[in-house]
Chimera marker file (.cmm) of the C-alpha trace (Angstrom):
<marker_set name="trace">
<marker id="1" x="-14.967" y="11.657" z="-49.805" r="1" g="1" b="0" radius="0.5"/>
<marker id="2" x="-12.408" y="9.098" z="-50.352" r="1" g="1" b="0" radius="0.5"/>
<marker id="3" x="-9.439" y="11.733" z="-47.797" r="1" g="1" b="0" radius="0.5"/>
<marker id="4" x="-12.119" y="12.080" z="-45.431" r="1" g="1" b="0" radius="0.5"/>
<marker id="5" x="-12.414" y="8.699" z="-44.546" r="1" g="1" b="0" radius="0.5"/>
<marker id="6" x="-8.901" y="7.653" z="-44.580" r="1" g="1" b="0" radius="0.5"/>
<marker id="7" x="-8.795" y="10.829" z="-42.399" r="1" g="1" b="0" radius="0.5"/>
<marker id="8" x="-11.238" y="8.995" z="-40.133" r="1" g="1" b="0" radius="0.5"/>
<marker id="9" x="-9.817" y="5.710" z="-40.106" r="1" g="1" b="0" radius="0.5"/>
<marker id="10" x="-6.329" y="7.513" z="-38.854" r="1" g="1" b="0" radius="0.5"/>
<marker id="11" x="-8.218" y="9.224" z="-36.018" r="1" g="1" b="0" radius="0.5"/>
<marker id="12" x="-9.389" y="5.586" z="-35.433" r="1" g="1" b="0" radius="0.5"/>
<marker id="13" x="-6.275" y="3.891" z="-35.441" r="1" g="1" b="0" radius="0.5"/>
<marker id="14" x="-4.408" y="7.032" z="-33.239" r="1" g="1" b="0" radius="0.5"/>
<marker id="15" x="-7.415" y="6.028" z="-30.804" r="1" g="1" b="0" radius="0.5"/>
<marker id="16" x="-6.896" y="2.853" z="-31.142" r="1" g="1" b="0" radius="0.5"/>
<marker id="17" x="-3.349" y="2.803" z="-29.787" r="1" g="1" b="0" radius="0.5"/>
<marker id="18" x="-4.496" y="5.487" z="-27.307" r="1" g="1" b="0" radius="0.5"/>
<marker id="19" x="-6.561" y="3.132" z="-25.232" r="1" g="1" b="0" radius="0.5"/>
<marker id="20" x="-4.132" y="0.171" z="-25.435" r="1" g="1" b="0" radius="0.5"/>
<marker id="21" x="-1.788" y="2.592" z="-23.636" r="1" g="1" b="0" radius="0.5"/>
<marker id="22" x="-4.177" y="3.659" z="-21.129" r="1" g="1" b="0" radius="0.5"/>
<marker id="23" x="-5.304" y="0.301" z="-20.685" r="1" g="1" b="0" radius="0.5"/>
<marker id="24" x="-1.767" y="-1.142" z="-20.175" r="1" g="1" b="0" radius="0.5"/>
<marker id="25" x="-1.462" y="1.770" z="-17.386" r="1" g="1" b="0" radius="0.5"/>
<marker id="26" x="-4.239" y="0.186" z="-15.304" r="1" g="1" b="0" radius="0.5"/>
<marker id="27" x="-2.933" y="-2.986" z="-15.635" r="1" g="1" b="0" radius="0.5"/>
<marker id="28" x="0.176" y="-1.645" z="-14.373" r="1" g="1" b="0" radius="0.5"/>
<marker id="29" x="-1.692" y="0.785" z="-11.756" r="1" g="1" b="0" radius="0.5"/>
<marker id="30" x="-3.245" y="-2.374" z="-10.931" r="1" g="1" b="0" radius="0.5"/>
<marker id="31" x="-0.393" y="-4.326" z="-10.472" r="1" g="1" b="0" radius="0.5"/>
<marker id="32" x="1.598" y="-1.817" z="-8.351" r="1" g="1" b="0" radius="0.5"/>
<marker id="33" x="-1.576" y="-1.499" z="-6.154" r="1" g="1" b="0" radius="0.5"/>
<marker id="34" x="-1.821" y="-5.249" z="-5.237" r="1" g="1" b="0" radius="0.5"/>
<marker id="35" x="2.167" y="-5.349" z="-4.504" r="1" g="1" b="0" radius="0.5"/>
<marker id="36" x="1.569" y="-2.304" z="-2.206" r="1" g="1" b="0" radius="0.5"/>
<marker id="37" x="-1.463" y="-3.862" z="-0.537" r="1" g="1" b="0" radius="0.5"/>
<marker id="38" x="0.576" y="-6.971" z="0.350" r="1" g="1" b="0" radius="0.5"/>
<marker id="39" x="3.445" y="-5.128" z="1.622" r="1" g="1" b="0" radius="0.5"/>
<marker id="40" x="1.412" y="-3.286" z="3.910" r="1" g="1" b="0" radius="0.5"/>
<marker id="41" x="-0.292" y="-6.284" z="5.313" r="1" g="1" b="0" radius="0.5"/>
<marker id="42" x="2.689" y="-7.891" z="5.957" r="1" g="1" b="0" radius="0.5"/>
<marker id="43" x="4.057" y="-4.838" z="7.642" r="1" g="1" b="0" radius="0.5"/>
<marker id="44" x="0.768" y="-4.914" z="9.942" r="1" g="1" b="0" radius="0.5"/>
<marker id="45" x="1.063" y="-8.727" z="10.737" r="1" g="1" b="0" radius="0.5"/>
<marker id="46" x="4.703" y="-8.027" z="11.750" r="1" g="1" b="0" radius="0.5"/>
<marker id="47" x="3.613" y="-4.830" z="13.669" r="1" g="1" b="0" radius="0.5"/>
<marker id="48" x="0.831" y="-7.525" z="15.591" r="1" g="1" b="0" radius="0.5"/>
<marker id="49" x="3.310" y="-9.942" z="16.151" r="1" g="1" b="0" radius="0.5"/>
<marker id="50" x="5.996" y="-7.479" z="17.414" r="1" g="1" b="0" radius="0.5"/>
<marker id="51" x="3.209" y="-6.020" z="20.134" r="1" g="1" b="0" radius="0.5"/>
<marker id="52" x="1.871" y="-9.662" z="21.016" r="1" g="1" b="0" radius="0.5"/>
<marker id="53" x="5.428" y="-10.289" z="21.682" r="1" g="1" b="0" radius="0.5"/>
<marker id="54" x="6.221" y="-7.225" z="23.694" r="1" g="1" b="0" radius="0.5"/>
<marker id="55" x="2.901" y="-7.528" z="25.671" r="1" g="1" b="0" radius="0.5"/>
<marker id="56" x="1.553" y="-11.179" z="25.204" r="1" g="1" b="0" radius="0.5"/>
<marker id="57" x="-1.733" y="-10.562" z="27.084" r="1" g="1" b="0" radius="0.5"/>
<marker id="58" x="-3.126" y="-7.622" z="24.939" r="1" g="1" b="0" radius="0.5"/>
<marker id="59" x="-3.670" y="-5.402" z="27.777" r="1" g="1" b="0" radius="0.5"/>
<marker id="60" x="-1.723" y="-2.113" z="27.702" r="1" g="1" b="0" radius="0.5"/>
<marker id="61" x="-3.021" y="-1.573" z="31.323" r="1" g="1" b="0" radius="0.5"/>
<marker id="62" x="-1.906" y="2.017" z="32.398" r="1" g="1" b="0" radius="0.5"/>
<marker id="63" x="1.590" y="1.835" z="31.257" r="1" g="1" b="0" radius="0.5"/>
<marker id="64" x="3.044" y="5.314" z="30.916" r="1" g="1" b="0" radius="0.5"/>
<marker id="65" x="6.064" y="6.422" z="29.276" r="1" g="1" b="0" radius="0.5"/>
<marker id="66" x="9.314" y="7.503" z="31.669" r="1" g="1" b="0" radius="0.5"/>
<marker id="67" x="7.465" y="6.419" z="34.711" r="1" g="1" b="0" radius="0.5"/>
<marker id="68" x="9.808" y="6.827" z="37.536" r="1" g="1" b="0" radius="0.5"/>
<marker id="69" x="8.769" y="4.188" z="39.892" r="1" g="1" b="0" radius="0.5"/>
<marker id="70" x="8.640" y="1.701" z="36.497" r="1" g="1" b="0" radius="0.5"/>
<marker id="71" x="12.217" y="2.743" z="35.968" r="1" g="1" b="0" radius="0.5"/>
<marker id="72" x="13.274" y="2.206" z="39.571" r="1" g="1" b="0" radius="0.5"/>
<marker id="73" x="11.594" y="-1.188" z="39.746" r="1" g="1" b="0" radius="0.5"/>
<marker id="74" x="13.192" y="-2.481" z="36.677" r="1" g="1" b="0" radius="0.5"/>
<marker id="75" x="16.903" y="-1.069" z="37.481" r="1" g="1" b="0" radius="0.5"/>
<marker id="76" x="16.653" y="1.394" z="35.055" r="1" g="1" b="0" radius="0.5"/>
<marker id="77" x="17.216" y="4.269" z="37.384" r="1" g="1" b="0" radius="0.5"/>
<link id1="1" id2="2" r="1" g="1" b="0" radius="0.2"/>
<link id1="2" id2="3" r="1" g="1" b="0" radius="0.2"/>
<link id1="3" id2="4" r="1" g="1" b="0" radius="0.2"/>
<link id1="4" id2="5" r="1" g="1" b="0" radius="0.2"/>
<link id1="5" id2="6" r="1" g="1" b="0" radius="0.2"/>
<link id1="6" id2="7" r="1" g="1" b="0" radius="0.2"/>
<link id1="7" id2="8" r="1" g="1" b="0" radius="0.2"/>
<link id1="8" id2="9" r="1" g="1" b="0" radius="0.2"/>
<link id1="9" id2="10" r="1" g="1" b="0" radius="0.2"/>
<link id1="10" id2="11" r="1" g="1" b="0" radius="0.2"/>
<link id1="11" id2="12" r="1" g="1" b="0" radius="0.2"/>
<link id1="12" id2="13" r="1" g="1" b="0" radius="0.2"/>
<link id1="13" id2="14" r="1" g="1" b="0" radius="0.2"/>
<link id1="14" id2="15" r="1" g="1" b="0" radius="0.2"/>
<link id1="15" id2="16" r="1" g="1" b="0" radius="0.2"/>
<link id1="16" id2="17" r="1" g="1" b="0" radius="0.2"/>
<link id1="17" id2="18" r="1" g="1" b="0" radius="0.2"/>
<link id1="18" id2="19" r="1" g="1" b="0" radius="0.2"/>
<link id1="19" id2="20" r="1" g="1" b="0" radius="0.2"/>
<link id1="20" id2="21" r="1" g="1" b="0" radius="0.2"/>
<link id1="21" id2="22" r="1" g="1" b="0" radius="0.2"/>
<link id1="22" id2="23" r="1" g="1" b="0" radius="0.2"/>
<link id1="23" id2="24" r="1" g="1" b="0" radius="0.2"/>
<link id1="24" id2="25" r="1" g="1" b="0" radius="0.2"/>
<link id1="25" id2="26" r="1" g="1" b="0" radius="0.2"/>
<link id1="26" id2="27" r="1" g="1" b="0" radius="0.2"/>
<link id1="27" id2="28" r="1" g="1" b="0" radius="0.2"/>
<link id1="28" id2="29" r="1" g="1" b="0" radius="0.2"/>
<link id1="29" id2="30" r="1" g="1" b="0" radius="0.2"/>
<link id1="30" id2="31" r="1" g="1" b="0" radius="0.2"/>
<link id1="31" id2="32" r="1" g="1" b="0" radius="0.2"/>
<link id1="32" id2="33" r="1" g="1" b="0" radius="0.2"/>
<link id1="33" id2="34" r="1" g="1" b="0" radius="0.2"/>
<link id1="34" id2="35" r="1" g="1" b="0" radius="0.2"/>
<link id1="35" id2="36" r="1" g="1" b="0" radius="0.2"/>
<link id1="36" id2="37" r="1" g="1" b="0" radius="0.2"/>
<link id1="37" id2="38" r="1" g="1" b="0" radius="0.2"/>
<link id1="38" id2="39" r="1" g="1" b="0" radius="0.2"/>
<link id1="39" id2="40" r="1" g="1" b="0" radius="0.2"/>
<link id1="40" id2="41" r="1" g="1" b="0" radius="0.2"/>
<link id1="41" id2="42" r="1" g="1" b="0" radius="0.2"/>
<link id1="42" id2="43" r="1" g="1" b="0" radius="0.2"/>
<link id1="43" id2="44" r="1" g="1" b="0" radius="0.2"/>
<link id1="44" id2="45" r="1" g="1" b="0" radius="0.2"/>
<link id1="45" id2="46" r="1" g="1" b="0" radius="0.2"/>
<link id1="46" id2="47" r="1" g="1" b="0" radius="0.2"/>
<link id1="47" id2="48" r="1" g="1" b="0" radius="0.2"/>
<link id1="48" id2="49" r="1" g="1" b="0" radius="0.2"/>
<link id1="49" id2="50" r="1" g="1" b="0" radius="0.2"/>
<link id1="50" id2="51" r="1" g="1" b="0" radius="0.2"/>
<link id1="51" id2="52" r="1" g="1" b="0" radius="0.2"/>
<link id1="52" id2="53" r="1" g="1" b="0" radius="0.2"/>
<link id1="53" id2="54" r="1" g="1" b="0" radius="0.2"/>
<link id1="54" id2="55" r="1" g="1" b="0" radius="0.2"/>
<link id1="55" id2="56" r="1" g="1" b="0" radius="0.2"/>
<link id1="56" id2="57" r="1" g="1" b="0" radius="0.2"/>
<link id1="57" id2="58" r="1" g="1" b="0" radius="0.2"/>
<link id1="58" id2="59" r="1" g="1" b="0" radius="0.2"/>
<link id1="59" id2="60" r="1" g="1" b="0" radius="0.2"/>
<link id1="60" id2="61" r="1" g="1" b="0" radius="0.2"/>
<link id1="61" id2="62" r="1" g="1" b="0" radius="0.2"/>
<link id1="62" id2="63" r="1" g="1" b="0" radius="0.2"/>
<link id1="63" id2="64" r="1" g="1" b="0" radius="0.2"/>
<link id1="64" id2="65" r="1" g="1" b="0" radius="0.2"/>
<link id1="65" id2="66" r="1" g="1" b="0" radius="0.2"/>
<link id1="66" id2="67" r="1" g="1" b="0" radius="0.2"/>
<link id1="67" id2="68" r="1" g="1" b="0" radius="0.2"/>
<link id1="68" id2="69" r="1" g="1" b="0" radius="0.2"/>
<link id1="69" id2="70" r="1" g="1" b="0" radius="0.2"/>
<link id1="70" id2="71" r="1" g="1" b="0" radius="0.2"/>
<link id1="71" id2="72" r="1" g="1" b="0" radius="0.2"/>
<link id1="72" id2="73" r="1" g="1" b="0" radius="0.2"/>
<link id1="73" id2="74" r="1" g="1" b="0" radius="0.2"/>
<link id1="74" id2="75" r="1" g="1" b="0" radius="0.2"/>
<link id1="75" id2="76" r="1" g="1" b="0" radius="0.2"/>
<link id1="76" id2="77" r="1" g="1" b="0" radius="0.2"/>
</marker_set>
């Protein structure tokens, strides 16, 4: 009786150490997630500020890509 329960108290020890490792993963999961978060929101805040910019009054209107008379009218062509 007295090997099994040293046996057990092993398996509860190897457990033990088990979930501190998965639990320091989630903190670190955790962690990477927030820094990715706020990297992404900054990139959309610069990607608003960087249309606002290029178009201040939020209307795309009907803008079209390689529009000829567009080109001609700005020198372009």
């Amino acid at each position: 009786m007295k090997g099994f329960n040293g046996l057990i108290k092993a398996y509860q020890f190897v457990h033990m150490l088990e979930s501190y490792y998965h639990q320091r993963k989630a903190w670190k999961d955790a962690k990477e997630a927030r820094i990715a978060r706020q990297r992404a929101e900054q990139l959309a805040a610069q990607q608003v500020a960087a249309m606002l910019s290029a178009n201040p009054s939020g209307q795309l209107g009907t803008a079209q890509l390689n529009d000829e008379d567009a080109l001609r009218h700005g020198g372009l062509l």
